[in-house]
Residue, then its C-alpha position, 0 to 999 in steps of 0.5 A: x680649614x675647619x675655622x673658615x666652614x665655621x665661619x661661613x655657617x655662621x654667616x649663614x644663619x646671620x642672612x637667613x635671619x635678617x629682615x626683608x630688604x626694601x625691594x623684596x617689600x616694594x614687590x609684595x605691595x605692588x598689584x598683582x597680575x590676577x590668574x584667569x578664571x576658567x570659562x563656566x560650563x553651561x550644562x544644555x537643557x533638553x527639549x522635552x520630546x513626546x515619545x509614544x508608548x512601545x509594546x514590549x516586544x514578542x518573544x521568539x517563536x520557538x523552533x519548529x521540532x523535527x517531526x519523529x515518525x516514530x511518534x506516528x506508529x502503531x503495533x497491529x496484532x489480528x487473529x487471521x482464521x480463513x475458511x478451506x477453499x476445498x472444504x469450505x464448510x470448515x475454517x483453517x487453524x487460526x494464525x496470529x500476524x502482526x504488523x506495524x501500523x501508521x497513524x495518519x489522522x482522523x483516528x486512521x491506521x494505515x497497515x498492510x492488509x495482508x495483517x488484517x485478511x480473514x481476521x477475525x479479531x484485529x487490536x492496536x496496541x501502543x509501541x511500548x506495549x502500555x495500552x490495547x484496544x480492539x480494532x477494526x476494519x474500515x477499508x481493504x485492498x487485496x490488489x495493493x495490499x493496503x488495509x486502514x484501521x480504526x478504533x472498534x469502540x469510540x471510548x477507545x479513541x484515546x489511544x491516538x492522543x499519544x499519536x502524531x499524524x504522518x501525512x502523506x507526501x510525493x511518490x519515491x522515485x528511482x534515485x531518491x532518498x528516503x529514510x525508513x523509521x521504525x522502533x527497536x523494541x517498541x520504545x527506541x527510534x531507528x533511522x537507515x537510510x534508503x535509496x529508491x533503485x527500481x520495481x517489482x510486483x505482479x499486481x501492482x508496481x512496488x519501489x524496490x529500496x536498498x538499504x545502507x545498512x541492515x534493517x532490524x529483523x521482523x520490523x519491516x511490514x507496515x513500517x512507513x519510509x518518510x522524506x522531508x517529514x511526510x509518508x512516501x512510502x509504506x514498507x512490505x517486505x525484506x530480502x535481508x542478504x540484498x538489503x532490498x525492502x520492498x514498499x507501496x509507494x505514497x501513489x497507490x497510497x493516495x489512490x487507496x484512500x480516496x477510492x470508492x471500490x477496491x482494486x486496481x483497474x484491469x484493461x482487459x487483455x492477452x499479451x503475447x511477446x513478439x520475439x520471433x523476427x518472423x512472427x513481427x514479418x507475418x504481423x507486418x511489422x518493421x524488423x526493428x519493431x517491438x511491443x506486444x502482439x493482443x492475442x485476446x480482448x476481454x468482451x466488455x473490457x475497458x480495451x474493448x470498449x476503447x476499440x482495441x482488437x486481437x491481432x493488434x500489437x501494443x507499442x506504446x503506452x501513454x507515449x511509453x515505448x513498449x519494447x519487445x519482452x513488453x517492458x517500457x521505461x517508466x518515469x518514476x518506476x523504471x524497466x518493467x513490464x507493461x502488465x504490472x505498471x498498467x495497474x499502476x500508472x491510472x485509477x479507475x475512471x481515468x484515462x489511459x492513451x495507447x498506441x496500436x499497430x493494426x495491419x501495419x498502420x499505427x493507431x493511437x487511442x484512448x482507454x477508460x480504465x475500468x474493472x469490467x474484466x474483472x467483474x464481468x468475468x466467469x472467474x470472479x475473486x471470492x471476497x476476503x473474509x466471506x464464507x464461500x458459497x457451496x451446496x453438498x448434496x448426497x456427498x457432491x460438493x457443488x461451488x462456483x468456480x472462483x479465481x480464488x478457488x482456481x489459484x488455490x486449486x493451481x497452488x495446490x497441484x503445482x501450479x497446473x490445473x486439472x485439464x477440464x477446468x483448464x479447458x474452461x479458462x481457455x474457452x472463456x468466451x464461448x461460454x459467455x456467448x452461451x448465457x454463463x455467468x458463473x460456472x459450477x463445479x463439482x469439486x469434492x465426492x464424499x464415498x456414500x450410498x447415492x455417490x458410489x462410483x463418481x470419485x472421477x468427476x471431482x473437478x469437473x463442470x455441472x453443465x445441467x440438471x436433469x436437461x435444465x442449464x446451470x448458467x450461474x450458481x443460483x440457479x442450482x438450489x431449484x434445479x436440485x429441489x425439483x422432483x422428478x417423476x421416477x425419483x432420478x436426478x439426472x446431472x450432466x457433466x464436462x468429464x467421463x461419464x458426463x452424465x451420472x444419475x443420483x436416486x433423490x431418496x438416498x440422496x436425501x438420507x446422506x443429508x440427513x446424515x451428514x447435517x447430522x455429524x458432519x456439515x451442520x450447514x449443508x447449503x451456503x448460497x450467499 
């Protein structure tokens, strides 16, 4: 076996190296088939094309940055020292109050203006206590309770540079939402939602907002309520267990900027409730009528010049329906009484249409609203800041008869007026039909030598001197500067003794000695 594979091996190796046979050397000389050549690529040349130059583009404006209204407030600090309605020769102690402000532009700061009432030095101060400067005054409101700030000294303009704007927006009203947007601490921003629910106030009408969560304590006066990035509201006051704050609507905002005089327009009548179902038969009226029966028409009022007449009942009001407690539902303030939103709804010079039953017929007329019943008034308001007029004489303190002095008088003694100045308030026209303009009171008796005896005339009304009417408070300097022939001033009054008689000497004397020690300045007639 192992023999035959030796063979064959050998054999093997003999073929592998032999020669090429004759066809194996025919096949290498015939031609052979040649391979295809592959297709050549023809690269396509270009058109050259002009192509025109582009700008390189712009880069995207950034986004707009939410307006912080924190940026836009101000701290106000004033010195409040007023003058005593009874002694108004003196001032009472001084006071500090302070308040936020907000900055709405044109170096304006808008504040509540019972901050700044009787101040004697006001300041601004940045809400992180770096920078102060002196402040004062430009506009006051006493009926909005609105006041607007500027620098006292030009150099000190600076101090808005860190400011941003506010600007006003729409008036709130019930059912909206708003924001109100402080500062903890003067330096950390705090949002709490508000909701708009209804009003209140009796000068003018105030959103009343409720909170969604407490509002940090003693930061509410001045503090702006904003929507939508723009002043809607400027925040009063705080009832902290309701979560209530009360605020001065962007309207009477608009309204306080604008406006050349100060005040809210009065349309000058008596308002009476017509609740009793046989008083509204006696007035021939419906017994499901309602509104307000006018007991009174100021003379000279806008509602007197616009016709309207005592006896008249009030049942609409610019196509309101006034109901029988003399409340209408207001669009934007709700259920309220027609005597507050009448102050609220038109500013002066504007139109006011009402609708009147007069002798069971209705009527519908036109009101321009006007303050004539305020500035035609006996009564008048002493303007804030002011030093009251007076004239001691002999120990009389003589002063016009103020609605200011009158509410202080009123606040005083309980609300209730001494009867002979309460009979003056009820006799109010008849006293203008007999040439008053001011009444004069005697509100003060000092015990001296020429004033013995007259304690009980103190708020009484000085009718004459010696025979001579005292129709306005001017008119009383001359009268007591007159001589007389015996040397007796003779002053009638509207309360027992009515008449008393002063001897000028002694009179004089106690002049001489009050100016001395007491009353530097005796007389203030302007």
């Amino acid at each position: 076996m192992i023999r035959t594979l030796t063979i064959l091996s050998l054999a093997a190796v003999v073929l592998c190296g032999c020669k090429p046979t004759e066809r194996t050397a025919l096949r290498k000389k015939l031609p052979q088939k040649p391979e295809p050549e592959a297709p050549a690529v023809v690269e396509p040349v270009p058109a050259v094309v002009a192509v025109p130059e582009q700008p390189a583009p712009e880069p995207p404006a950034p986004e707009p940055q939410p307006l912080e209204p924190a940026d836009s407030i101000l701290l106000v600090n004033a010195t409040l020292q007023e003058y005593d309605s009874m002694r108004p020769w003196n001032k009472e102690n001084p006071r500090q109050a302070r308040a936020h402000g907000v900055y709405i532009g044109e170096g304006r700061v808008l504040t509540i203006g019972r901050a700044v009432r009787n101040a004697t030095y006001v300041e601004l101060i940045l809400p992180d206590v770096s920078r102060t400067v002196s402040a004062r005054v430009l506009r006051y409101d006493e009926d909005m309770n609105l006041a607007l700030l500027t620098v006292a000294h030009e150099e000190d303009a600076s101090i808005f540079d860190k400011r941003t704007p506010l600007p006003l927006g729409e008036p709130l009203k019930r059912g909206d939402k708003a924001s109100y947007a402080g500062l903890i601490n003067g330096v950390e921003p705090v949002h709490v939602g508000l909701q708009a629910e209804n009003v209140a106030g009796d000068r003018v009408p105030l959103m009343v907002l409720r909170a969604e969560r407490p509002l940090p304590e003693g930061q509410t006066a001045g503090v702006p309520v904003v929507c939508n990035d723009t002043l809607c509201a400027l925040g009063l006051g705080y009832k902290k267990q309701d979560h209530l704050l009360q605020a001065v609507n962007a309207e009477l905002i608009q309204r306080f900027l604008t406006q050349d005089k100060a005040g809210v327009p009065i349309m000058g009548v008596e308002l009476v409730p017509l609740d009793d179902p046989v008083f509204r038969k006696y007035l021939k009226l419906d017994a499901a009528a309602s509104g307000l029966y006018i007991s009174k028409v100021v003379p000279g009022s806008a509602a007197a010049e616009a016709g309207v007449q005592a006896g008249d009942v009030l049942t609409a009001v610019d196509a309101m329906p006034v109901d029988n407690q003399g409340r209408c539902d207001h669009p934007r303030y709700g259920l309220h009484h027609v005597s507050v939103l009448l102050r609220g709804m038109k500013a002066c010079g504007q139109e006011l249409p009402i609708t009147i039953s007069r002798g069971g017929e209705s009527h519908n007329l036109t009101v321009l609203m006007n303050r004539n019943a305020v500035d035609n008034a006996l009564f008048r308001p002493q303007e804030p800041g002011v030093q009251p007029r007076y004239i001691m004489w002999g120990g009389l303190l003589f002063q016009p008869l103020t609605s200011t002095y009158m509410e202080e008088l009123r606040a005083r003694s309980n609300g209730v007026l001494p009867l002979e100045l309460q009979m003056l308030e009820d006799a109010h026209e008849k006293l203008r039909e007999s040439g008053c303009s001011e009444l004069v009171g005697l509100t003060f008796v000092l015990p001296t030598a020429a004033t013995q005896g007259y304690d009980e005339l103190r708020f009484s009304r000085l009718i004459a001197v010696n025979g001579k009417p005292v129709n306005r408070f001017a008119d009383l300097p001359a009268l007591l500067d007159e001589q007389t022939d015996n040397g007796i001033v003779r002053l009638e009054f509207n309360k027992p003794p009515y008449t008393v008689y002063v001897d000028r000497v002694a009179a004089d004397a106690v002049n001489s000695q009050l100016q001395q020690t007491a009353i530097p300045k005796l007389r203030v007639i302007e």
